[in-house]
Every structure is written in C-alpha cells, then in structure tokens.
C-alpha positions, 0 to 999 in steps of 0.5 A: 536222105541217109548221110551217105547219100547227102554228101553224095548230093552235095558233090554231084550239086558242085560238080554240075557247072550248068547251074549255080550251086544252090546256097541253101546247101552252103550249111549242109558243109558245115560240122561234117561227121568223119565220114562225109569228111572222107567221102569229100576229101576223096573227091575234093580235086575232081571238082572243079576247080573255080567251084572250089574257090566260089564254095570256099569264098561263100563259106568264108562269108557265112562264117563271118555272119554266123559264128555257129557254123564250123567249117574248119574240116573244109578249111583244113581240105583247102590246105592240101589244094593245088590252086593257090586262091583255094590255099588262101582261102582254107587259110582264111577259114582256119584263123580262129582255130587254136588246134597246134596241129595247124602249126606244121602246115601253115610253116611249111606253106610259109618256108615253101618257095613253090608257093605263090608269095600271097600264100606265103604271106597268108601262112605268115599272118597265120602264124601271128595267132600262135605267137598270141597264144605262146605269149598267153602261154597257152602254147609249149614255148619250144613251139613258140619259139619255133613260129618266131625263128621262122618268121624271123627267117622269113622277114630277113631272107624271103624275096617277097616285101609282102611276104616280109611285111606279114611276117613283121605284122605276126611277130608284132605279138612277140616279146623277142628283143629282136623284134622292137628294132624291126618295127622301128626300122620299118616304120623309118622305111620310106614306103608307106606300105612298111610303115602301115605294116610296122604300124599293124605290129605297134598295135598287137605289142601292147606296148606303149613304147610305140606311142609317140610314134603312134601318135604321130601318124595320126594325121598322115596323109594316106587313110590307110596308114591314117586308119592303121595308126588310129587303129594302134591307138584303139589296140594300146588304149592310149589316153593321149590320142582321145581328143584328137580322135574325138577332133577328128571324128567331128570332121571325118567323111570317110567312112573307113576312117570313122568306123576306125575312130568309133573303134579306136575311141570305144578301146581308149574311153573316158571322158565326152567318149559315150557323150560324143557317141549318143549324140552321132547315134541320135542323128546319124541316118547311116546303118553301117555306123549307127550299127557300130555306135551301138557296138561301141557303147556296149563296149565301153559299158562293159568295159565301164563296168569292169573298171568299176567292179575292180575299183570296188575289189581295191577299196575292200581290200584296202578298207580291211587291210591297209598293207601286205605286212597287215594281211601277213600279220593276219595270216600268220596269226591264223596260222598261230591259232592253228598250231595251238590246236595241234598241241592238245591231248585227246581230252582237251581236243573233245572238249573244245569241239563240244564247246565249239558247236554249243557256241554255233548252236547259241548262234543261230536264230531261230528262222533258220532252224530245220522245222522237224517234219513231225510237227508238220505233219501236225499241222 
C-alpha cells in the first residue's frame, strides 16, 4: 500500500463507528511525512468526534510506554479542535516538546475566555516548561518574560481557582520576585488544594527557602497533599527530610505514598537509603514497587557515581593547585615563557626548533617508534 492510500485507510478505519479502530494501526500515526499530515488535518473535524478523543487518549498512553513514537503532528492538530477534551489531550501530547512555536498557542488558549477553564488550566501548566528552559537559558528571555506576564495575569484576573492554581504551579519554575510571595500566600490558603498547588511550585524553585515549609507538611493528613509535599522534598534533595521519610516508608500502605517515598528518598540519598532499598526489593511481591525499587537503585547509583567523579576532579585540582593565585601564578608564567619566544630574531628562533625537536627525538622509546615498511617487507 503506497503512502496516499494508507492514510487514506486510516481515516476510512476512524470513520467506521460499527467497529473498534484496530490498535495495531495506533503506530501508522506516529512521525507522519507532510503529506499524510495534510491529508488528515483536512479531514480531522469530519471525523467523529468521540473517535477523536478515543484515538488522542490511545496515543497518549502509547507514547508514555514507547518514548520512540512521535506523535507531535497529531498533537499540534488537537490544538486547532472544537472539542475542549480533544484541546486537552493534543496538550497532553505537546508537553515534552521545546519547539517555541508552541508558545503562541498554548498563550492564546491560556488568555481565551471561551475556553473551558481545564483547557485554560491545561495550557497554564503547559507553559511551565517554557519557564524551565527560559531559566536554562535555552529560550530568548523577552519570550520568557512574556510567558510570566501572563501567568501573572492569569494567576490575579482569571475567575477559574484551577485556572489560577496552575498558573502558580508553572510559575513555580521562575525566578521572579513576585513569585515567592505567591507560593506563601497559598501555602497559608485554607483550601488545601492551594496548598497541594503551592507545594507542586515549592518542588520546581529548587530553592531550599521553602524547606521548613516542605517539612512540615509531611505528616498532613490529606495523601494528596502528604504525596505533594514528600514529592518537594525529593525535587529539592532535602537532607533534613531522610529520615522521616525512611520512618515513613517502614510503616506506609498506601501505595501512592510510598512510590512518592521511593522517589522522594532515591533524589535526597545517603546514608541506610540503598540499605533500606534492597531489603523492600528482596521481600516485596508487588511488580509496580519492586519496578520502581530497581529505579530508585539506578538512580542513586548514578547519582553515586556523579558525586564520585566530581569528589575525584576536586581532589586533583587541589593536589596540584592549592589556590586560584597558584594556578594564575602558573598561567601567567606560561604566558612569560610565550612572550619570550616573541622577542627572538630569525636565527635564534631556527635554532630553538632544532633543539626542540632533538630533545623530543632523545624522548622517545624505541616501542613507539614507526617500523620502516621496507625492513617489513624484509622479514
């Protein structure tokens, strides 16, 4: 089947209501050449609408089991829909991406009224990930700045507490000064969906202002805000928060909690961490958390190995140079050395190559020297 046709196919499967889209097609969507982009955007609103939302849901789960996939174009096709549940979900899609061209799309359906308020929201948390990178400086800080004038806007003006909430979430990635006072306002909120919120943004600052804060809703009552603030510990690697969550995971059933735990203690490491790992590995019967033990061991592997390497670079640097004026005293007699060099006439200048390289011929052992091929042939 040429590529025209399979498209075609495709859409003629999607249209067909009387049977469940075949899910071996699922893949056929994924990295489409431009022209079968063209052929489905033209058709995309004439296919029904609850197939729509079913085919964006399946890709969305198959994209989180195969990293392989691209699904973006479809993704960027949602975005244009007249289903608010279709919006959301080529949201969904789109979260990973850093393509700037996004930014105009998710601000409009962020500011537009219109919009169901969980398309707002969605658009809102979108934007956090443009706010990473601006702080990364991998984005052009005007757009940056843009981003946080309108989540700033939509945090004070929109009618919508979710709408607000998510807007704080995302701004949790910012450096602005207007942003700390936000997070502490909500975190006094009396709603504890403000404070789960407040709690998400702590997490991203990755500033350790917020740990005593952190730390003291570790024992909150509501799991979600219990899991939110144990998830902010993990994210701001707070050493003061490792034994009550090793504590806490020796007692905890809930599984949502512990895989928060597991997380949480992988980020913060140390001591009776990978101890305390092996042993709930080596006796749990549970997949989902003998899957995320394993996780959590590479993770602190890795990042045992990272600490290690750096520790290493440190030592050398300072077994050979004790002090910033010792290596400028270094380079800068380098440097003397070099000016030397460009005070020599023509004559001396020949004559300190010539006794260069008879010194690096002197230098070298025998065992590294080029056999000459003509002896080889000899033998």
């Amino acid at each position: 089947m040429d590529t025209p046709s399979s498209i075609h196919e495709l859409i003629k499967s999607l249209m067909d209501t009387s049977t469940p889209f075949p899910a071996r097609l699922l893949y056929h969507f994924s990295d489409l050449a431009p022209d079968e982009r063209l052929v489905l955007a033209s058709a995309w609103q004439s296919i029904p609408v609850m197939r729509r939302r079913s085919l964006l849901q399946d890709l969305l789960e198959l994209s989180e089991h195969d990293f392989l996939l691209m699904f973006e174009e479809i993704g960027r096709m949602a975005l244009k829909d007249i289903d608010s549940e279709c919006v959301v979900s080529g949201i969904s899609l789109l979260l990973e991406e850093e393509d700037p061209k996004l930014i105009p799309e998710f601000l409009r359906l962020q500011a537009d009224q219109t919009q169901a308020d969980f398309v707002r929201a969605a658009a809102a948390n979108a934007l956090g990930h443009f706010i990473y990178l601006g702080e990364l400086e991998k984005l052009d800080p005007a757009i940056l700045h843009r981003i946080e004038d309108a989540l700033l806007q939509a945090y004070a003006d929109d009618k919508s507490d979710l709408v607000r909430r998510r807007a704080m979430e995302s701004l949790g990635y910012s450096s602005r000064e207007e942003v700390p006072p936000l997070l502490r306002s909500a975190s006094a909120n009396a709603s504890e969906d403000w404070l789960e919120s407040a709690l998400f943004a702590m997490g991203k600052s990755a500033d350790t202002q917020w740990e005593s804060l952190v730390l003291e809703q570790l024992d909150h009552e509501n799991p979600i805000v219990k899991g939110q603030a144990i998830h902010a510990a993990g994210e701001l690697e707070l050493r003061s928060a490792k034994s009550r969550l090793l504590k806490q995971l020796n007692r905890e059933k809930d599984e949502y909690l512990r895989s928060e735990l597991i997380w949480a203690l992988s980020q913060i490491g140390g001591e009776g961490v990978e101890e305390k790992f092996e042993q709930l590995l080596a006796k749990t019967d549970n997949e989902e958390e003998a899957s995320l033990l394993e996780e959590a061991l590479d993770m602190l592997n890795f990042t045992n190995d990272s600490t290690d390497f750096e520790l290493m670079e440190v030592d050398y640097h300072h077994q050979h140079l004790d002090s910033d004026d010792e290596e400028d005293a270094y380079w800068d007699e380098e440097d003397d050395d070099f000016a030397d060099l460009d005070e020599l006439d023509d004559d001396e200048w020949q004559r300190y190559v010539d006794e260069d390289e008879d010194e690096l011929e002197g230098s070298l052992d025998d065992s590294y020297m080029l056999e000459d091929p003509d002896d080889e042939e000899e033998l």
